[in-house]
C-alpha positions in Angstrom: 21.0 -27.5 22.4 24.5 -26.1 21.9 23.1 -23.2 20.0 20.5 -22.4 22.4 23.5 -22.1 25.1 25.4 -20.3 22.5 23.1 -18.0 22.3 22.0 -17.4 25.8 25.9 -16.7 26.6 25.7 -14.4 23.7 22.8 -12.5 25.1 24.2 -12.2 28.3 27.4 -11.0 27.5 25.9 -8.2 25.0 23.6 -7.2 28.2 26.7 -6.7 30.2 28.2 -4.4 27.7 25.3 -2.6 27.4 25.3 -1.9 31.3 29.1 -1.2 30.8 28.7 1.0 27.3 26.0 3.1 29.6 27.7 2.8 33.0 31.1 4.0 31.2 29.4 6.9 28.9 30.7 5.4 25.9 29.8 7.2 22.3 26.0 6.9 21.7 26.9 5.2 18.3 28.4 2.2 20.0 25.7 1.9 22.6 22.7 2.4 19.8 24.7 -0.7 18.0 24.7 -3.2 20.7 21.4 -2.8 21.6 20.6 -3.2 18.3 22.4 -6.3 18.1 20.9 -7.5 21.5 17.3 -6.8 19.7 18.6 -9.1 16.8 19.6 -12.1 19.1 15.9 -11.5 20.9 14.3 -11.9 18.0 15.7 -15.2 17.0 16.1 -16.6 20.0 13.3 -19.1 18.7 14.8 -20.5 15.6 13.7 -23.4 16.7 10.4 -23.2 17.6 7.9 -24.1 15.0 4.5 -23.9 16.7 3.3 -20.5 17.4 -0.5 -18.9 18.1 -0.8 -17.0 15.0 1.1 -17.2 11.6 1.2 -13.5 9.8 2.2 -14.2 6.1 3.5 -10.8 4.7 5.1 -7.4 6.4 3.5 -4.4 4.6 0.6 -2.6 5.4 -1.7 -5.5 6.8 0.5 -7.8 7.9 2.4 -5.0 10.2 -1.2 -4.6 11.4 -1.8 -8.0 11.9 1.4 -8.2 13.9 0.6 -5.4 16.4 -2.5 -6.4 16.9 -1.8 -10.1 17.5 1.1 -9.9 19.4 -0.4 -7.0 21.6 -3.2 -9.2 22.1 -0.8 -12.0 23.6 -0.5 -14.4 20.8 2.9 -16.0 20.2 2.9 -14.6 16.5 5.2 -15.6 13.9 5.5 -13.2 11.2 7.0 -14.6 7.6 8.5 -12.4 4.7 9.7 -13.8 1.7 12.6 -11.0 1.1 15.1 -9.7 3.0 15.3 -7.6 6.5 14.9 -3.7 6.1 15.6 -1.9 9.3 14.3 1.2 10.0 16.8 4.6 9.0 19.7 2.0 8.9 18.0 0.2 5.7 17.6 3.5 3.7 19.7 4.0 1.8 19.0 6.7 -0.7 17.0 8.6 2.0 19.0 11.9 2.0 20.8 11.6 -1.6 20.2 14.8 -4.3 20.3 13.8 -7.5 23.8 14.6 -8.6 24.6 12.2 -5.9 23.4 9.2 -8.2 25.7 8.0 -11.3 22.7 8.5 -14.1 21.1 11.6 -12.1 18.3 9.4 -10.8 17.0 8.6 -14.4 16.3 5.2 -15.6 19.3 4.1 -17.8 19.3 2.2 -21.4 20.6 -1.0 -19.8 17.9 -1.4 -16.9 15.2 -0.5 -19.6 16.5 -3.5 -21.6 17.0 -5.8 -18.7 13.8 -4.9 -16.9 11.3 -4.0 -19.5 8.5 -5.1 -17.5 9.3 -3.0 -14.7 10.7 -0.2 -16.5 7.3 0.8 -18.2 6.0 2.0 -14.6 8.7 5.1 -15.3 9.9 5.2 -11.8 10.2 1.4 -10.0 13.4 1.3 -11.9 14.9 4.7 -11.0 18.3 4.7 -9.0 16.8 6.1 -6.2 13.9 3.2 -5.6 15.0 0.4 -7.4 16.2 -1.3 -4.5 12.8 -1.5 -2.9 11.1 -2.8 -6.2 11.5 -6.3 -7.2 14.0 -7.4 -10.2 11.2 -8.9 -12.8 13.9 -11.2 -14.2 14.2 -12.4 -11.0 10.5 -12.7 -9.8 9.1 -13.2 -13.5 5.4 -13.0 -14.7 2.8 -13.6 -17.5 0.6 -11.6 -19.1 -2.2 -12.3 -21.4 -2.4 -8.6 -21.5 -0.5 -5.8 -20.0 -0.1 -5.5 -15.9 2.0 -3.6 -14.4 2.5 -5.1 -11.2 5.0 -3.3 -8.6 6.1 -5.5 -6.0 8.1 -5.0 -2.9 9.9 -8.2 -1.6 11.5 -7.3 2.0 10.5 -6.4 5.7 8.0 -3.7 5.7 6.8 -4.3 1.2 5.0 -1.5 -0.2 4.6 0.3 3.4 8.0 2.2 2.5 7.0 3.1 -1.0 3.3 3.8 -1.0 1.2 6.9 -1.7 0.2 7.5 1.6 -3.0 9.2 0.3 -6.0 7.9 3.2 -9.5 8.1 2.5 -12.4 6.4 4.1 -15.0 4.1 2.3 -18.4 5.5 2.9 -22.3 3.5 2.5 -22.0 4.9 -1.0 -19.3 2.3 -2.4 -20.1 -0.7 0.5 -24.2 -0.8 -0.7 -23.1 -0.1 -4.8 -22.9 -3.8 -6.1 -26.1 -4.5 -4.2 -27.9 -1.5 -5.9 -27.1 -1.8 -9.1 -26.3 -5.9 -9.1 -22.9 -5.9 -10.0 -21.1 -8.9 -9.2 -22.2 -9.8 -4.9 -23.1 -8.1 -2.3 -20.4 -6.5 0.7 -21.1 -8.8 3.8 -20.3 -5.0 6.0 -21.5 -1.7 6.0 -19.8 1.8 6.8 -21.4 1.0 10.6 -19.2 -2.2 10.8 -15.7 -0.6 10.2 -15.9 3.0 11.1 -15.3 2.3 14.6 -11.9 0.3 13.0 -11.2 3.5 10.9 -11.2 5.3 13.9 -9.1 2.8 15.7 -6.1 2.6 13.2 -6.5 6.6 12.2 -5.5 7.5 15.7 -2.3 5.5 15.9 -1.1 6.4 12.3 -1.8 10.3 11.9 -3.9 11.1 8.7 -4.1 15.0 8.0 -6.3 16.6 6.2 -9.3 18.8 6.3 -13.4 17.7 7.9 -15.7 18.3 5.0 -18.8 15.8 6.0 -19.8 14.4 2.5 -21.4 11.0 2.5 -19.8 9.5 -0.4 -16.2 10.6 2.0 -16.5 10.3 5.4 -14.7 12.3 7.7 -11.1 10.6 9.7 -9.4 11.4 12.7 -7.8 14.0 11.6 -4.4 16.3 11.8 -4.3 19.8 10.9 -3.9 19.8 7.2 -1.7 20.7 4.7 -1.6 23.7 3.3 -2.7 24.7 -0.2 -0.1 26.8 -2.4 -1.7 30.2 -3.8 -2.6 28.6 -6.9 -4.6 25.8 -5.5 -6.6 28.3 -3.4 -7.0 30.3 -6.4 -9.0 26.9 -8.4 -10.5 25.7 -4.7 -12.4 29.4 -5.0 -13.2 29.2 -8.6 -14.8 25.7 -8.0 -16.6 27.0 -5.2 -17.7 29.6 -7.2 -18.9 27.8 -10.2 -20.2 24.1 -9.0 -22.5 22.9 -6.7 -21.8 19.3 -6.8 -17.6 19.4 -6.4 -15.1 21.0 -4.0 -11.3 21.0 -3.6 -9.3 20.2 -0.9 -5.8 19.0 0.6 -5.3 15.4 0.2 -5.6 13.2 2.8 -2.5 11.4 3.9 -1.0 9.2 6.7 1.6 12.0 7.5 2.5 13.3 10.7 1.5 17.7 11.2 1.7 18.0 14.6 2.6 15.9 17.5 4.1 12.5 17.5 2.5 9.4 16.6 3.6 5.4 18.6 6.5 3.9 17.1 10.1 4.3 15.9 10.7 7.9 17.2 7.9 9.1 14.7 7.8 12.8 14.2 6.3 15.4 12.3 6.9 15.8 8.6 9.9 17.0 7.3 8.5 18.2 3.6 11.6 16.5 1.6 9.0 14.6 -0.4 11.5 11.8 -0.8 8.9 9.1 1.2 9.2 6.5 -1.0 12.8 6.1 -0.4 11.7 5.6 3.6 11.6 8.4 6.3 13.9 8.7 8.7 11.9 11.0 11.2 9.1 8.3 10.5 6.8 11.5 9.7 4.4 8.6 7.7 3.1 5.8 8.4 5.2 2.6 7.7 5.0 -1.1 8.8 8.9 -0.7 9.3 8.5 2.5 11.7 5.7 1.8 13.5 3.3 -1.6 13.4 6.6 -3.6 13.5 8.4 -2.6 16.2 5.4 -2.0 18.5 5.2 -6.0 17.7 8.6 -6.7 18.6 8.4 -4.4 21.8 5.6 -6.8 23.1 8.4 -9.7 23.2 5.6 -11.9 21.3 7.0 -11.6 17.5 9.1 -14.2 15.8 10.2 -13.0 12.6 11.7 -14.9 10.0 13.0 -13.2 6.7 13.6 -15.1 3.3 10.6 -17.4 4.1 8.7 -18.0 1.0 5.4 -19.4 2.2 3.8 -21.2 -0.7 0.7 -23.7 1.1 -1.6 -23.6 3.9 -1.6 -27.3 5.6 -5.2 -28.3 6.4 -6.4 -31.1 8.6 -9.3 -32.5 6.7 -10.6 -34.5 10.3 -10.5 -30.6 11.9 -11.5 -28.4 8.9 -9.0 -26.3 10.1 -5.3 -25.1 9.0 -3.1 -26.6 10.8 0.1 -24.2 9.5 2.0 -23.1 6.3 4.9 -25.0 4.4 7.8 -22.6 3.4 10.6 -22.3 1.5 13.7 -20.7 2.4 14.5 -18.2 -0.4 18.5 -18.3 -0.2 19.0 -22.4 0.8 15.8 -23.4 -0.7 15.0 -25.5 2.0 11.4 -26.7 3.0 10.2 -26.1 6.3 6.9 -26.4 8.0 5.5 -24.1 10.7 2.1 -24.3 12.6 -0.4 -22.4 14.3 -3.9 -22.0 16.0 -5.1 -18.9 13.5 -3.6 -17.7 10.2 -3.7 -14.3 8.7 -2.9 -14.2 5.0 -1.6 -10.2 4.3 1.0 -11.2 1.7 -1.0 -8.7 -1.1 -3.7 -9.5 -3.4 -1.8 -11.5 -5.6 0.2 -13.2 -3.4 -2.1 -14.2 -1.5 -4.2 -15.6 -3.4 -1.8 -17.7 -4.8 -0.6 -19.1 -1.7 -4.6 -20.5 -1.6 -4.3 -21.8 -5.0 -1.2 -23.7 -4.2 -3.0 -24.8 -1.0 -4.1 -27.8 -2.7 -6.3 -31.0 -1.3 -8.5 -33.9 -1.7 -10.7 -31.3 0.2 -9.7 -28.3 -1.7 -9.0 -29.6 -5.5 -8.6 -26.6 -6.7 -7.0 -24.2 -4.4 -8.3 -23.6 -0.4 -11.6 -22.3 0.2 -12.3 -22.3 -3.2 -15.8 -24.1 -3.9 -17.2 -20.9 -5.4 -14.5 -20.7 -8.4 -14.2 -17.3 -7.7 -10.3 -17.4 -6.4 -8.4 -15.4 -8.9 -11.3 -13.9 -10.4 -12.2 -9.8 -10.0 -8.8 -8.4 -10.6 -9.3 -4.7 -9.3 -6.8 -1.6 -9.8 -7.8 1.8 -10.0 -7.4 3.3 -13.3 -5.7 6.8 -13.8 -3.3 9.0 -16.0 -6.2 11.0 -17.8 -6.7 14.5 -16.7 -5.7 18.2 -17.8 -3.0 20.6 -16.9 -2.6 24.3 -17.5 -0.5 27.2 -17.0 -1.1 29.8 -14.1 -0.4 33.9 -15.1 0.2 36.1 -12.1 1.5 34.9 -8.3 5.1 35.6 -9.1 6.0 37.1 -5.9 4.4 34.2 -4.0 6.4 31.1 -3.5 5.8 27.9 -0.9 7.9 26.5 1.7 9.7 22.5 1.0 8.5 20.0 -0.9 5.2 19.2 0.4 4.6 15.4 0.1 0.9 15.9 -0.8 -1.3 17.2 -3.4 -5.3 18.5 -4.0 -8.1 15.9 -3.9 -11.1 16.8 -5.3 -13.9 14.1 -4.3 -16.1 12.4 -6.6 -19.1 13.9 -7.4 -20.6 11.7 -10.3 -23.2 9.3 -9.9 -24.3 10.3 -6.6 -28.1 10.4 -7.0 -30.2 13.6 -8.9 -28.2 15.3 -11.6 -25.0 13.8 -10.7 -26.1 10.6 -12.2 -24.4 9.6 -15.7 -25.8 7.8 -18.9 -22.8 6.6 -19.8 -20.9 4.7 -16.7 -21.2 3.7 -13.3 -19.5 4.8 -10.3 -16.9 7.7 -10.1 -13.7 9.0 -10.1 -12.0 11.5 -8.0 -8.9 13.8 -8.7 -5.4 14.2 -7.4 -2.9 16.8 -8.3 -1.8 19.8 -7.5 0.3 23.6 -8.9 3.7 24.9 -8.2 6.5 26.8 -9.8 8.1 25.3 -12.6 11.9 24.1 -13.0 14.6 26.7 -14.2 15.7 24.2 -16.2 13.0 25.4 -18.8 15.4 28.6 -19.2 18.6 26.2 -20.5 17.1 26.2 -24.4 17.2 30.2 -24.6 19.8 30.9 -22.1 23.2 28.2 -22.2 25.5 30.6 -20.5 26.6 33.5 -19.6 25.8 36.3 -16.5 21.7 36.0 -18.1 22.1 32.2 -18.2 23.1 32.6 -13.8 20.5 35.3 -12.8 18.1 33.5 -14.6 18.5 30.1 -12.3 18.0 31.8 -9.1 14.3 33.2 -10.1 11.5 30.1 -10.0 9.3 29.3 -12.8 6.6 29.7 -14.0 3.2 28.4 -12.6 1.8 25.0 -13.2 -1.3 23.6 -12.0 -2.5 19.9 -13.0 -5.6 17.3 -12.4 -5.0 13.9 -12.5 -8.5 11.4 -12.5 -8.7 8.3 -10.2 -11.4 5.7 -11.2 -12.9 3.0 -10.1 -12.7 -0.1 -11.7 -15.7 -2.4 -11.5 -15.3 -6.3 -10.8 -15.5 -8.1 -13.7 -15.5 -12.0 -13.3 -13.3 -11.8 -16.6 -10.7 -9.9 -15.1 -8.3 -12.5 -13.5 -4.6 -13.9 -12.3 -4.5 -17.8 -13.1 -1.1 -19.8 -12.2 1.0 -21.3 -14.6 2.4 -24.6 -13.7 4.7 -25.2 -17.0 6.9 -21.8 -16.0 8.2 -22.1 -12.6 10.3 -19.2 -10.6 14.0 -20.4 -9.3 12.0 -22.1 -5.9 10.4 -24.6 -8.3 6.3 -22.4 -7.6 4.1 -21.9 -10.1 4.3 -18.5 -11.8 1.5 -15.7 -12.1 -0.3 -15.1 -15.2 -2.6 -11.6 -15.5 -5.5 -11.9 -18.1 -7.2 -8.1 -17.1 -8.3 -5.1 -18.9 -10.7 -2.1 -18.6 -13.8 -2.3 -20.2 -16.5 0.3 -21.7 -17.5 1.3 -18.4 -14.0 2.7 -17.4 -13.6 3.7 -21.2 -16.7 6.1 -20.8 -15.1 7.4 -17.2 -12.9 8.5 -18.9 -13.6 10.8 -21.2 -15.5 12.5 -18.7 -12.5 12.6 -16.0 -10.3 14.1 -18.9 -13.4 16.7 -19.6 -14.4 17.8 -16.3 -10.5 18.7 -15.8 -10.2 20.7 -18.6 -13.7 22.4 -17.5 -12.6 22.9 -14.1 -9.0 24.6 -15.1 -10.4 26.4 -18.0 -13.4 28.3 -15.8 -10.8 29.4 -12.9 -8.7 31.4 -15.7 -6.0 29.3 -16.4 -4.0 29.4 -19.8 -2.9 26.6 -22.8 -5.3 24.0 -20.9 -4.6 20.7 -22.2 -6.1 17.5 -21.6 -4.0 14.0 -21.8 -5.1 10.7 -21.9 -2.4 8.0 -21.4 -2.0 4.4 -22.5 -3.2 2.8 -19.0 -2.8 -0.6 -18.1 -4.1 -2.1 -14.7 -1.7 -2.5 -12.4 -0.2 0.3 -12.3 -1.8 1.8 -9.7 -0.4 -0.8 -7.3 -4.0 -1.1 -5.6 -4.4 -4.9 -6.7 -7.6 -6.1 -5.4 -10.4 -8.5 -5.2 -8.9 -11.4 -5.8 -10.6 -13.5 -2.7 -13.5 -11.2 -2.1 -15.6 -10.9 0.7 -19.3 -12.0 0.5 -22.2 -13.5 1.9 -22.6 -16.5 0.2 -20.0 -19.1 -0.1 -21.1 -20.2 -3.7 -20.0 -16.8 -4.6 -17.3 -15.8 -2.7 -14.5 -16.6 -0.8 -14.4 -14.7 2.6 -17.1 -13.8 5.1 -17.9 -10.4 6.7 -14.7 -11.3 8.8 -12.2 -11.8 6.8 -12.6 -15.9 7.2 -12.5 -18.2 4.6 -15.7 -19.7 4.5 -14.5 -23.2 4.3 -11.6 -22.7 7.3 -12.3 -20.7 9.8 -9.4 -20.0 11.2 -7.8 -18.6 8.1 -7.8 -15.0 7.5 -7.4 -13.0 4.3 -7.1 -9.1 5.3 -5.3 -7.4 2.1 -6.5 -6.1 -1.3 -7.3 -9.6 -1.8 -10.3 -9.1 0.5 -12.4 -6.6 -1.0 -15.3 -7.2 -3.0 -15.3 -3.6 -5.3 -12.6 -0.6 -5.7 -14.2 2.4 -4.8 -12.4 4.8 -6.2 -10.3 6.2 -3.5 -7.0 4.8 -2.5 -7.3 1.4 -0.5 -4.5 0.9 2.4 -6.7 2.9 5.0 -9.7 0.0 4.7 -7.0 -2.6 4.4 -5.6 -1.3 7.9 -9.2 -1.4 9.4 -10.2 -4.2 8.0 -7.0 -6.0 9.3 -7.7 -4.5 12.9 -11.3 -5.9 12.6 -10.4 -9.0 11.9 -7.4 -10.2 14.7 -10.2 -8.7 17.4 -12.7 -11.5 16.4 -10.0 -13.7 15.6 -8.6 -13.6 19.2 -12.6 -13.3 21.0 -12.8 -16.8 18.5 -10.0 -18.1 20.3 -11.0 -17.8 23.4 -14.1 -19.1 22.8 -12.6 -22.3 21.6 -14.6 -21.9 18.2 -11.5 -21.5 15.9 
């Protein structure tokens, strides 16, 4: 009670000042600062409240979708992280440092690789310009039965601040190929069921590129695109030239060309390239710059930092969820919080280990888990096999920035007639791109000197590269299990990764490495060399199918909306979710999906059926 007045004087007296600070013409600093400060007394003005409408577990790119939408929607919405508050801008902060502003030149140094090794085999999650936003794997440890790379983000916003940003559709072509070829079960949706969804969330986030109506990629709403440097054209016209079945283009990506977008201030791209650090114009699409504070703007969002939800209560009389137990990450306190609907968003790991720990007479072995298949069909897309080459000629052509963007070049294998392969399933796309390469390559032959000077004001020469992006199929075998006899410091089970590829994603590969030294080879290009790299899942931070969607409850987890099959009103809207890879990046169907799902959710409600 005394903190509730407390807090109300508080609030008042901060609204005065802010009539004063504007009244009175006061720096904009100081004004920008209080009203920050009267946003941060808002938004825990209900400490004390423990029963809400909806529960979102996780902040990244589902769970800020789930917040919007929830809160927008009307529902009291408590939103839980397990790390700490990042703010937008204010929470950046490596966003506008070079490299000779870092003590090791932004390299990974001896005594991180030693202390993290785990992390510090991605080469980059470690780096001093990132590390902050990547969790400390001797704090958060892990098992593995064999090598997974898994790159978590534990604070407001998770991998929404570091992620590609590359945004494709899902077309008919990936949603009908386990039922074609009978490969693991069925999708419970078609393309039909969640372009409309694609549309929805494409609209308020700002994808860019360029309308090329394929099938197997369907067309967004788009921005202008990107443009291509001179050496990209150059291979985009050679391909054109040469194949019938492929074409290059700009990749797609939830960046801002033109225009604004609803948010934090978000404006158009800056070309820094320095994204992963977090954007301080907001140019792409972030939970922390946009979902987020649309949420708190509706006066409807609770959120709570630190709040390491580990169950998900269930009322056996009900069949329902009643709420989620947490622990607080700093006092390691146990608290309990409870709600009409639950949306799980936490990633595809976490998640699903939040239902294996939601444990019952009902639910033995984890929550909705009656078809064993919770934990099982560990997805990631598998990359790092390709080709690169050098590029003669173009040296009085340049580009402007650092465009945060590359080529994409769609898949064009296994797509019915001559496309089809003897070897593997599925397909593969490429990323990369060409530019001008470092002066640094001059040191070696010129160390000092007037030659040594001129020589680092001319660019490079030209590089152009093509980097494969597979699909990995889901193979029952491929799993995270918990381990109950190595706990983490709040007393949880931790995460052990038994997954590999297998001869399917073996034979992809030698292809993906082949058709990019084809490709670069017939446009002209010189000392093309291929490269096939020791690749371990995980590393492409697309974790996925972990509680996949299906028709059947003896065979899968979640229905066609996102429901548990055995509680209704618990949702599962991340990587988790998805019942194959494609093999384009995933976020894009994670945000439609997400959307999807908090619009039946809340017609449920209403109906009185959840």
């Amino acid at each position: 009670m005394l903190y509730s007045i407390f807090l109300k004087r508080k609030r008042f007296k901060l609204h005065l000042c802010l009539n004063l600070t504007k009244k009175m013409r006061y720096s904009q600093s100081l004004y920008l600062y209080l009203l920050d400060l009267k946003k941060y007394f808002n938004m825990n003005t209900n400490d004390n409240t423990t029963e809400f409408d909806a529960i979102v577990v996780g902040t990244g790119i589902s769970g800020g979708w789930a917040a919007k939408e929830l809160t927008e929607k009307g529902l009291k919405t408590l939103v839980l992280e397990r790390g700490r508050m990042v703010k937008h801008i204010e929470d950046y902060p490596t966003m506008n440092k070079d490299p000779w502003d870092f003590p090791h030149g932004d390299v990974i140094t001896q005594e991180t690789k030693e202390r993290q090794p785990k992390q510090s085999r991605t080469g980059y999650t470690t780096r001093e310009s990132l590390k902050h936003f990547f969790v400390d794997d001797i704090d958060h440890p892990y098992n593995e039965e064999k090598q997974f790379d898994w790159c978590r983000g534990y604070h407001v916003g998770g991998r929404s601040l570091m992620w590609g940003r590359q945004s494709y559709r899902r077309g008919d072509v990936d949603f009908e190929a386990n039922a074609k070829e009978g490969i693991a079960v069925d999708w419970p949706i078609r393309y039909e069921d969640i372009a409309p969804w694609y549309s929805y969330v494409e609209r308020h986030i700002g994808i860019s590129g360029e309308s090329l109506s394929l099938p197997q990629l369907p067309d967004s709403e788009f921005l202008k695109p990107m443009e291509l440097t001179c050496v990209e054209d150059h291979l985009k016209g050679s391909i054109a030239d040469q194949y019938t079945d492929r074409l290059l283009t700009i990749g797609r990506v939830a960046h801002i060309t033109e225009g604004t977008k609803p948010g934090a201030g978000r404006i158009t791209c800056q070309h820094r390239n320095r994204c992963a650090r977090g954007c301080p114009f907001g140019a792409y699409f972030s939970s922390n710059s946009s979902t987020l504070p649309m949420a708190e703007e509706t006066g409807n969002m609770t959120m709570k930092t630190n709040a390491v939800v580990h169950e998900v209560l269930y009322d056996p009389e009900t069949k329902r969820a009643t709420g989620v137990r947490v622990i607080d990450a700093i006092t390691k306190e146990t608290s309990e919080y409870k709600a009409k609907v639950i949306f799980l968003c936490a990633s595809a790991v976490a998640s699903t280990s939040i239902l294996m720990q939601s444990k019952s007479a009902a639910f033995p072995n984890g929550m909705g888990n009656a078809s064993g298949e919770l934990g099982h069909n560990l997805m990631d897309h598998h990359f790092q096999v390709g080709a690169r080459a050098d590029v003669e000629g173009y040296e009085d052509q340049y580009y402007t920035g650092r465009r945060a963007n590359g080529v994409f070049i769609p898949r064009f294998r296994n797509l019915g007639g001559s496309t089809n392969q003897k070897d593997f399933l599925r397909g593969y796309g490429y990323q990369g791109g060409g530019g001008r390469g470092s002066w640094t390559e001059n040191v070696k032959e010129m160390a000092y000197g007037p030659e040594f000077k001129e020589a680092i004001l001319n660019p490079g020469g030209w590089t152009i590269g093509l980097n494969g992006f597979g699909e990995v199929l889901p193979y029952h075998e491929n799993k995270m299990m918990l381990d109950y006899d190595k706990l983490d410091q709040w007393g949880l089970p931790t995460v052990t990764f038994d997954a590999t590829l297998f001869e399917n994603e073996l034979n992809m590969r030698k292809d993906m490495k082949t058709q990019a030294m084809e490709m670069l080879d017939n446009a002209g290009f010189k000392n093309v060399s291929g490269y096939d790299n020791d690749y371990h899942l995980g590393l492409g931070i697309h974790e996925m199918g972990t509680a996949r969607m299906g028709r059947d409850p003896k065979t899968s987890v979640l229905n066609g909306n996102n429901q548990l099959h055995e509680v209704p009103n618990v949702f599962v809207t991340d990587g988790a979710a998805m019942t194959s890879a494609g093999n384009v990046n995933p976020s894009l169907t994670y945000m439609a999906l997400t959307a999807r799902a908090v619009d039946f959710a809340v017609r449920e409600l209403k109906k009185m059926n959840l």
